[in-house]
C-alpha positions as CSV (number, residue, x, y, z in Angstrom):
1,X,52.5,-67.1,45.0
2,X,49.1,-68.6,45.2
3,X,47.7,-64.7,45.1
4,X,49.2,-64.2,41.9
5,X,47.7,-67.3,40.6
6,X,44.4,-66.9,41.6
7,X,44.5,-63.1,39.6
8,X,46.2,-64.9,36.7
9,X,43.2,-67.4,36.5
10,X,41.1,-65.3,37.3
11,X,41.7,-63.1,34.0
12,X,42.0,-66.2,31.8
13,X,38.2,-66.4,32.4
14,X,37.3,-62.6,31.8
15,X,39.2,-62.0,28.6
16,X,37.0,-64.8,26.8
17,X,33.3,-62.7,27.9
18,X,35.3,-59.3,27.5
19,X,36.0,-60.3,23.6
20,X,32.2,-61.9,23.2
21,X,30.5,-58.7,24.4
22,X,33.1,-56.0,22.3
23,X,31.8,-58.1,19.2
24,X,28.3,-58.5,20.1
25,X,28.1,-54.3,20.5
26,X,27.3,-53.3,17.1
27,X,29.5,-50.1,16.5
28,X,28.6,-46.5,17.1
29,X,28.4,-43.9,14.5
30,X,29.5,-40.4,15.3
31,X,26.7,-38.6,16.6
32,X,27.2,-36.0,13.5
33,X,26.5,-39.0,11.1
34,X,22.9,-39.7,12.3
35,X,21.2,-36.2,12.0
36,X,19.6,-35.5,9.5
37,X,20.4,-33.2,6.2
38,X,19.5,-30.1,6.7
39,X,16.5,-29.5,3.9
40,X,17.6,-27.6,0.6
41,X,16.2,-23.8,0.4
42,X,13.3,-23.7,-2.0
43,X,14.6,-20.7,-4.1
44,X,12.5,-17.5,-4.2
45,X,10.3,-16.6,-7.2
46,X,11.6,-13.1,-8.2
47,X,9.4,-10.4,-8.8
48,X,9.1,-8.2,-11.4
49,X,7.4,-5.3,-12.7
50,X,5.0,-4.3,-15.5
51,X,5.1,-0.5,-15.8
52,X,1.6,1.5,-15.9
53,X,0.7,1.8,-19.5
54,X,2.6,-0.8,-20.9
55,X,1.4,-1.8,-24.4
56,X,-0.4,-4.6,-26.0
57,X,-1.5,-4.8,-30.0
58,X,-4.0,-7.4,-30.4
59,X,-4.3,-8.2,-34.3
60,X,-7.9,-9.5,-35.1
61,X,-7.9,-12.8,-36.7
62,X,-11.3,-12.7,-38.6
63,X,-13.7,-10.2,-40.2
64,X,-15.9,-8.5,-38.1
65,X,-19.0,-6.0,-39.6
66,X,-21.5,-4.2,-37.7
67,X,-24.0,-5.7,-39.8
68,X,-24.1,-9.0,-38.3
69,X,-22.2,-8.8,-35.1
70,X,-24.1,-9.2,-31.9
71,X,-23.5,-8.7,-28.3
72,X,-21.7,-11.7,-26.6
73,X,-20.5,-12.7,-29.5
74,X,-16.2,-13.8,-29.2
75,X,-13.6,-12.9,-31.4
76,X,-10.1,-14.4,-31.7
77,X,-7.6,-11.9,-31.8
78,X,-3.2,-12.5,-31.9
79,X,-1.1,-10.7,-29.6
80,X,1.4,-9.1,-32.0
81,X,4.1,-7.9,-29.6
82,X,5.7,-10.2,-26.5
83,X,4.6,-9.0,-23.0
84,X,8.4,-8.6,-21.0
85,X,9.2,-7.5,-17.9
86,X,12.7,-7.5,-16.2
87,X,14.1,-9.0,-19.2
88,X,12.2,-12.2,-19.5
89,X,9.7,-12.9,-21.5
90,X,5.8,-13.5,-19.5
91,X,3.2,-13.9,-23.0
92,X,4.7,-14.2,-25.6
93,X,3.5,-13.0,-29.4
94,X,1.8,-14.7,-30.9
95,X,-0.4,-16.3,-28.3
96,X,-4.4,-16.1,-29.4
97,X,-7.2,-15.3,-27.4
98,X,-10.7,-14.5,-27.3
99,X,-12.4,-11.1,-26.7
100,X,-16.3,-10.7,-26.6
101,X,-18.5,-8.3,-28.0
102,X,-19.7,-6.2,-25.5
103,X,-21.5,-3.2,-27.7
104,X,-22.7,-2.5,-31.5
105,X,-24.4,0.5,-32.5
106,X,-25.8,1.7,-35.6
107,X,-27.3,4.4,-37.1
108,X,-31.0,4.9,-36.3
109,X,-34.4,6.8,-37.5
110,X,-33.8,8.8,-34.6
111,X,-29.9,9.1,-34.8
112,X,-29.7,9.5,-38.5
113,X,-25.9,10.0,-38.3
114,X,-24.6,8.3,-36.2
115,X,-21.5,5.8,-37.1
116,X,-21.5,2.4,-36.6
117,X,-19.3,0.4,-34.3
118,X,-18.1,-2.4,-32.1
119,X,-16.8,-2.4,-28.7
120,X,-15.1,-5.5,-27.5
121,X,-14.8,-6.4,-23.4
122,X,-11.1,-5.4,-22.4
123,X,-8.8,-8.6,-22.4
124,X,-8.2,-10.2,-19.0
125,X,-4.8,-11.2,-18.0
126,X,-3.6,-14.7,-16.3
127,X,-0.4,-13.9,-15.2
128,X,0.0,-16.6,-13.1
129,X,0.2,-17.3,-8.9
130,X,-3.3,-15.8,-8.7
131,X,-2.7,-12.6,-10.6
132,X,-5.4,-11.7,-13.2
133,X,-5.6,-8.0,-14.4
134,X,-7.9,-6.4,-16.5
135,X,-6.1,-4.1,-19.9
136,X,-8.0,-0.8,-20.7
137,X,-8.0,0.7,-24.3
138,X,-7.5,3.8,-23.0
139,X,-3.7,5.1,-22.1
140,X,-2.7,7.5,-19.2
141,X,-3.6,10.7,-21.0
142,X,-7.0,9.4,-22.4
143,X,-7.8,8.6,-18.6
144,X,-6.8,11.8,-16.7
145,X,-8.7,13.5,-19.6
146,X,-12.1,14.8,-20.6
147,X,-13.9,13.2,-23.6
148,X,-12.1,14.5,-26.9
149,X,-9.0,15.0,-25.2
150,X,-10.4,17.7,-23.2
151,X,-7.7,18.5,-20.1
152,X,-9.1,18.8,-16.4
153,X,-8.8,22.7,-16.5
154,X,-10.8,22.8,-19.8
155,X,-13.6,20.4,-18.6
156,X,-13.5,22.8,-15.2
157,X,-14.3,26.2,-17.5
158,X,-17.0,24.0,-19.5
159,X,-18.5,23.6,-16.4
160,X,-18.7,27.0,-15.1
161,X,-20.1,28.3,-18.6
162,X,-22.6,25.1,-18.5
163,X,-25.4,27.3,-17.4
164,X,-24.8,29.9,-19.9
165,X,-24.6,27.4,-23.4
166,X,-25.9,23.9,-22.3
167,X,-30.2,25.4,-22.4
168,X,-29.4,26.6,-25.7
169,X,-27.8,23.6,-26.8
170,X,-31.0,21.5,-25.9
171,X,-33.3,23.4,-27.4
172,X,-31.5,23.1,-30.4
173,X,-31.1,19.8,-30.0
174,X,-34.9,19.3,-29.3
175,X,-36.0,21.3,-32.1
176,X,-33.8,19.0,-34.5
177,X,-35.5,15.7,-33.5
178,X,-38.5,17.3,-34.0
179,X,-37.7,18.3,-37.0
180,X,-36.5,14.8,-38.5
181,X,-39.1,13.3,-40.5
182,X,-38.3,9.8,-41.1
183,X,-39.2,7.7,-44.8
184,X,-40.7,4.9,-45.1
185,X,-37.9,3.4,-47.2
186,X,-35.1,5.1,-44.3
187,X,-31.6,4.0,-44.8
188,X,-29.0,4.6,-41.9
189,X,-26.5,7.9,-43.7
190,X,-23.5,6.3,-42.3
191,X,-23.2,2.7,-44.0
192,X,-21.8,-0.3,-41.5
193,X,-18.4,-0.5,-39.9
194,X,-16.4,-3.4,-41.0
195,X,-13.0,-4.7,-39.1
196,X,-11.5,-6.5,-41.9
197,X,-8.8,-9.6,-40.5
198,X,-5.1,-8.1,-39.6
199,X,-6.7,-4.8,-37.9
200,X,-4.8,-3.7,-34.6
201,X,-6.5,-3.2,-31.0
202,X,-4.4,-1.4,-28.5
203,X,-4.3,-2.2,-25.0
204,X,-3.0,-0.9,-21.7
205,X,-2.2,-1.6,-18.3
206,X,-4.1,0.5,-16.0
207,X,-1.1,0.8,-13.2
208,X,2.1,-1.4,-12.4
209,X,1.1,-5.1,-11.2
210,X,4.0,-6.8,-9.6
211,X,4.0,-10.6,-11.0
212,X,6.2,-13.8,-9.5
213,X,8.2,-15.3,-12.6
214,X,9.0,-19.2,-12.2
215,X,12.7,-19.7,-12.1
C-alpha cells in the first residue's frame, strides 16, 4: 500500500515538467519541408541556321555620284527583305545601316575608258551572343568562278595557252599607251556613275553560321 502511493506521488510531480517541456519544444517540420527547391532549368537558346548564300537587298537611301564621293565616306542603306531562319524572324526589313565607301575610280588620261564606279565595304552582321559575320556581294557561282564567269576548267586552258597569247597581248597593250596622246582640255570618255536613292545592293552569306535565337 504505501508502494503504490509513493509511485502515485511520484507521477503527480512528473506529469507537471513532462507537459512544460512538450510545450517549450517548438515543433518539428518534416525533414522534406526544409530543403530547399530544387532551382528552375534555364531553358536552352535554340539554334538555328542561315543557309550559305542566303540573300540580302540593301536599298540605298541617298544619291551617291562618282563625282563627289570619296573613300571612307558612309552611306545609309534599308534592308528591303527580312533576314529568317527556322521560321522566326532575326533582322527584320526595314532596319537601316551604314556602309562605307571603300573604292571610286574614274576615268583617267591614261585609262581613257575606263567607267566609273563605287565600291562599298561588305555589311557586317551582329547577330547576337558574339556572332558577327561578314556578307559578300558575290554568290556561290561568282566565287568558285574565274572573272567574267569564267569556270575552273576554262581558267585551267587560259593558263596553259598563257604563254602562247599573253606576250602578244602586252605588246599590244604597250603599243596603245604609247600611242595615247592626251589634250590639254582631256575629258574622261565615260561620264560619272551616279546611284540615284532606291538602287538595290545584293548581299550574301559566304557559308551557313549557326546563330542562338532568344526564346
Amino acid at each position: 500500500m504505501n508502494r503504490f502511493l509513493l509511485q502515485a506521488a511520484f507521477g503527480l510531480v512528473l506529469c507537471p515538467l513532462l507537459v512544460a517541456q512538450q510545450a517549450a519544444s517548438p515543433a518539428i517540420a518534416p525533414a522534406a519541408q526544409l530543403a530547399p527547391a530544387p532551382p528552375a532549368e534555364k531553358a536552352s537558346s535554340p539554334i538555328v541556321r542561315i543557309p550559305m548564300d542566303t540573300l540580302l537587298v540593301l536599298r540605298l537611301e541617298e544619291r551617291v555620284s562618282t563625282a563627289n564621293a570619296k573613300q571612307g565616306n558612309k552611306v545609309r542603306f534599308t534592308l528591303v527583305n527580312d533576314l529568317a531562319a527556322g521560321g522566326r524572324v532575326v533582322i527584320p526589313a526595314g532596319t537601316s545601316c551604314y556602309l562605307t565607301i571603300s573604292k571610286v575610280w574614274r576615268a583617267t588620261p591614261k585609262d581613257p575608258f575606263l567607267v566609273a564606279g563605287i565600291q562599298f565595304t561588305a555589311p557586317k552582321l551582329d547577330l547576337g551572343h558574339g556572332k558577327m559575320v561578314r556578307l559578300t556581294d558575290l554568290n556561290y557561282s561568282q566565287r568558285h568562278s574565274g572573272d567574267g564567269g569564267i569556270s575552273n576548267s576554262e581558267a585551267i586552258l587560259m593558263l596553259i595557252a598563257a604563254p602562247i597569247w599573253l606576250p602578244s597581248m602586252l605588246l599590244q597593250e604597250a603599243k596603245a599607251k604609247r600611242d595615247v596622246v592626251t589634250p590639254k582640255n582631256w575629258k574622261p570618255e565615260n561620264e560619272d556613275t551616279v546611284y540615284e536613292a532606291g538602287h538595290c545592293f545584293n548581299y550574301y552569306f559566304r557559308r551557313t553560321v549557326r546563330i542562338h535565337m532568344d526564346n
